[in-house]
Backbone as JSON, one array per atom type, in Angstrom:
{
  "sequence": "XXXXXXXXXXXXXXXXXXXXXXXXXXXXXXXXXXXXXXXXXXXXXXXXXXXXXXXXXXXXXXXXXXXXXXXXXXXXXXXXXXXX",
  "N": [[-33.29, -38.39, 147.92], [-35.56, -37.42, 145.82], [-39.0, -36.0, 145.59], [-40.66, -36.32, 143.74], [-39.34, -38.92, 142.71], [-39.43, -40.83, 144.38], [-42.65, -41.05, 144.55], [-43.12, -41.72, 141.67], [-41.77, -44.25, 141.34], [-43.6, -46.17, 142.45], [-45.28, -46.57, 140.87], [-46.13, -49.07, 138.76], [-45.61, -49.89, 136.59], [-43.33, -48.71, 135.67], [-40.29, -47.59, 134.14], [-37.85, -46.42, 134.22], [-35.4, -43.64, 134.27], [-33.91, -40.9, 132.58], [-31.71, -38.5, 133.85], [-31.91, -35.66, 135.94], [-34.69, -35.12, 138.52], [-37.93, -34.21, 137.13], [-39.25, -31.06, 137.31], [-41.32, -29.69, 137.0], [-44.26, -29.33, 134.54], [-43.72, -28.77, 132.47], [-40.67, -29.87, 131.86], [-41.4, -32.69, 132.6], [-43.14, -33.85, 130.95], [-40.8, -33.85, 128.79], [-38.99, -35.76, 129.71], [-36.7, -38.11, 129.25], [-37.29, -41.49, 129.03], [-36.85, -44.82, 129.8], [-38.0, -46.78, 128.28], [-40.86, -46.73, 126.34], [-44.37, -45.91, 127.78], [-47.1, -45.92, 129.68], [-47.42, -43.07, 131.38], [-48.4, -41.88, 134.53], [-50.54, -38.42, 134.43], [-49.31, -35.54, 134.72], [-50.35, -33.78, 136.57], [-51.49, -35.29, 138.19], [-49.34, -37.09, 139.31], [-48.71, -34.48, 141.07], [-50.14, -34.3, 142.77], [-49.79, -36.92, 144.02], [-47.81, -36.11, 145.26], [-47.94, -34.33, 146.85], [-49.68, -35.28, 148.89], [-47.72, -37.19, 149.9], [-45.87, -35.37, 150.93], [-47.41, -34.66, 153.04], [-48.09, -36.96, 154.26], [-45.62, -37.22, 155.17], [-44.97, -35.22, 156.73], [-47.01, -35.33, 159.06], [-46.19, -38.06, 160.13], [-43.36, -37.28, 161.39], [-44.07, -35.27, 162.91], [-45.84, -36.67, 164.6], [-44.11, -38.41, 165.94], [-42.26, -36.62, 166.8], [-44.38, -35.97, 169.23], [-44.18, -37.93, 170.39], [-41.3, -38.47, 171.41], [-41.4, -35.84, 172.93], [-43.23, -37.36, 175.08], [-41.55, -39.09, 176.48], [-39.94, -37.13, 177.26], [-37.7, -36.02, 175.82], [-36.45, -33.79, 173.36], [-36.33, -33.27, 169.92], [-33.86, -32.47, 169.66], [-32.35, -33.26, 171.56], [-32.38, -36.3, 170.86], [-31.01, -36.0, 168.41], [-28.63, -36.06, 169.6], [-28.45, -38.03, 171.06], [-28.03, -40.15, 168.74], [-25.93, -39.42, 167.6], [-25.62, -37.39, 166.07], [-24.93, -34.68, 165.72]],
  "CA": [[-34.12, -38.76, 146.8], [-36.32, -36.29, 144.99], [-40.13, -36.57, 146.27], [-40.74, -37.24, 142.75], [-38.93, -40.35, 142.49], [-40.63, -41.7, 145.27], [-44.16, -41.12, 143.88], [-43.21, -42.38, 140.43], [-41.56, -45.71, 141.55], [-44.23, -46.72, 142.91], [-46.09, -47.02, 139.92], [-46.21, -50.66, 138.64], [-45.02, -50.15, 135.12], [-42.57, -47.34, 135.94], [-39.1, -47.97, 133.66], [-36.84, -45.83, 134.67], [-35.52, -42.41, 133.7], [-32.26, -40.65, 132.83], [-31.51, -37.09, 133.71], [-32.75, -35.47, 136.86], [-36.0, -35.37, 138.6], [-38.31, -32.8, 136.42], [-40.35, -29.53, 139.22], [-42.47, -28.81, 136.26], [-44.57, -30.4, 133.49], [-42.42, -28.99, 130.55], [-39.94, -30.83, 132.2], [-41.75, -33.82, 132.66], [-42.74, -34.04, 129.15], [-39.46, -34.08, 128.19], [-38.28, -36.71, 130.37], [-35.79, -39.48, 128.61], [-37.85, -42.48, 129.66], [-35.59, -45.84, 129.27], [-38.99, -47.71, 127.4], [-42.32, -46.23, 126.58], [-44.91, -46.21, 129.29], [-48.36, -45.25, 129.74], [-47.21, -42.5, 132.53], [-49.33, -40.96, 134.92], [-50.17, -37.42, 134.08], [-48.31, -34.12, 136.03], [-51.56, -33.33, 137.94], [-51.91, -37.37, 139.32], [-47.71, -36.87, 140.08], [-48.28, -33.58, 141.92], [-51.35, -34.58, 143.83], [-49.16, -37.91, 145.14], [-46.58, -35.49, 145.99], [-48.41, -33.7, 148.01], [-50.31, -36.36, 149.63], [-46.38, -37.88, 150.53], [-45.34, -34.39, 151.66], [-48.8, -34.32, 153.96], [-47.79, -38.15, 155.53], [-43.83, -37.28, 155.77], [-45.1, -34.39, 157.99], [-47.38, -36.3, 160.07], [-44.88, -38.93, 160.96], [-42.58, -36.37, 162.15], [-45.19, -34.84, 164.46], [-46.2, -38.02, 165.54], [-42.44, -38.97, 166.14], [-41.89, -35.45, 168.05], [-44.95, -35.77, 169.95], [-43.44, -39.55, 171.57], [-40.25, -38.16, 172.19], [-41.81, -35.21, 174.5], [-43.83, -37.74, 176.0], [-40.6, -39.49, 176.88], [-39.05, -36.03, 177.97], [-36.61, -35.51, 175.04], [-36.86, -32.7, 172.07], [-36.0, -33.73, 168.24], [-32.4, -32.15, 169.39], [-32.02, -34.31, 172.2], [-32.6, -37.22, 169.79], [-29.9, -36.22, 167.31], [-27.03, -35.84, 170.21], [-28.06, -39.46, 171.38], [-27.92, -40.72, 167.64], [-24.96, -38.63, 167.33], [-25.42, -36.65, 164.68], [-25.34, -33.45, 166.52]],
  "C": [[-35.25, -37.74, 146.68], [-37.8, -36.85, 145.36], [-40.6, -37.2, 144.76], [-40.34, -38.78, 142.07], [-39.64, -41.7, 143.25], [-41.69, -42.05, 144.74], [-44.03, -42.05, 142.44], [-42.83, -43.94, 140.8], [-42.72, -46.47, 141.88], [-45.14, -46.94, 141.43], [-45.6, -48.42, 139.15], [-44.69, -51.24, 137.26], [-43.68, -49.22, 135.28], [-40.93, -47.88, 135.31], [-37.89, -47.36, 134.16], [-36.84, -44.31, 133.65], [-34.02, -41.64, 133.64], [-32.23, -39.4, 133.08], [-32.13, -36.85, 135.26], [-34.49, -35.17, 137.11], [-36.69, -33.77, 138.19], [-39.09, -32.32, 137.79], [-41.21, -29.26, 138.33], [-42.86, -29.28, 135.46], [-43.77, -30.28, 132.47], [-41.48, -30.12, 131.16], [-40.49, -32.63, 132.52], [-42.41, -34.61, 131.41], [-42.23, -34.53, 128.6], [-38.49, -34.82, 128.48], [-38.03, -37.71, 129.15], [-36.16, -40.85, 129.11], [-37.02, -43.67, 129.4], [-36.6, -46.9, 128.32], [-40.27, -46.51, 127.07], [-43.27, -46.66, 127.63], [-46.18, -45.74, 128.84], [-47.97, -44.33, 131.31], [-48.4, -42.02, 133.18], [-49.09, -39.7, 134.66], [-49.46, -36.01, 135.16], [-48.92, -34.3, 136.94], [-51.08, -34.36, 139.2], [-50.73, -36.85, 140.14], [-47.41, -35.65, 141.23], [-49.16, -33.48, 142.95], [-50.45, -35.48, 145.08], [-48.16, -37.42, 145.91], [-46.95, -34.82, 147.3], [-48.78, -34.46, 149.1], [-48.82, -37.14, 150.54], [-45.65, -36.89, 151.28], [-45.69, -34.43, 153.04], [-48.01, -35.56, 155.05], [-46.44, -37.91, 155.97], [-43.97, -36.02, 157.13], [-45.71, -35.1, 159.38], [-46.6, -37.05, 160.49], [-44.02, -38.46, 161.52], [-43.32, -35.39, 163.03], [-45.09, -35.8, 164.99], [-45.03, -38.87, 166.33], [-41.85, -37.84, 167.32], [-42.6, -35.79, 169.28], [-44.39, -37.38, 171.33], [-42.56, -39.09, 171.91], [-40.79, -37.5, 173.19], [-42.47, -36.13, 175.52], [-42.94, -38.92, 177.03], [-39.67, -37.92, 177.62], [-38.04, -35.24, 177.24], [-37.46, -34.27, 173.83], [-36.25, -33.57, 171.04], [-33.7, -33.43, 168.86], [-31.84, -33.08, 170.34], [-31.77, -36.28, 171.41], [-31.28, -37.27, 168.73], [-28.71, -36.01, 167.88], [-27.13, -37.43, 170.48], [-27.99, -40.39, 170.25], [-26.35, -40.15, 166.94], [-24.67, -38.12, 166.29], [-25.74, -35.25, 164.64], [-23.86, -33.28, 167.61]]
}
């Protein structure tokens, strides 16, 4: 799922949308909305993106840093989940 989709769902009123997720304001513009909306504008959408980029990193530090303190690496992790 597109970080954009994330950020937008969350908004209250948020209808839906057809086509893929727009990278740029023309494109977001031009989005096929399924109702009218009062949307938030690009900026707001690329601020929350960031801000969701910022915590998806942190949690994956914070997720590495427990494994080492258990003894394992991230790769150790994905042979005992087996997906490795």
């Amino acid at each position: 799922m597109a970080l954009f989709d994330k950020v937008i769902r969350k908004h209250s009123e948020f209808p839906g949308y057809r086509g893929n997720a727009p990278t740029t304001e023309q494109e977001y513009d031009s989005v096929d909305w399924f109702s009218d909306w009062q949307k938030p504008s690009w900026k707001s959408i690329q601020t929350e993106i960031a801000e969701l980029e910022t915590a998806e990193t942190n949690a994956k530090k914070a997720a590495e840093a427990k494994l080492a303190k258990l003894g394992l690496t991230p790769e150790d992790l994905q042979v005992l989940l087996g997906v490795k």
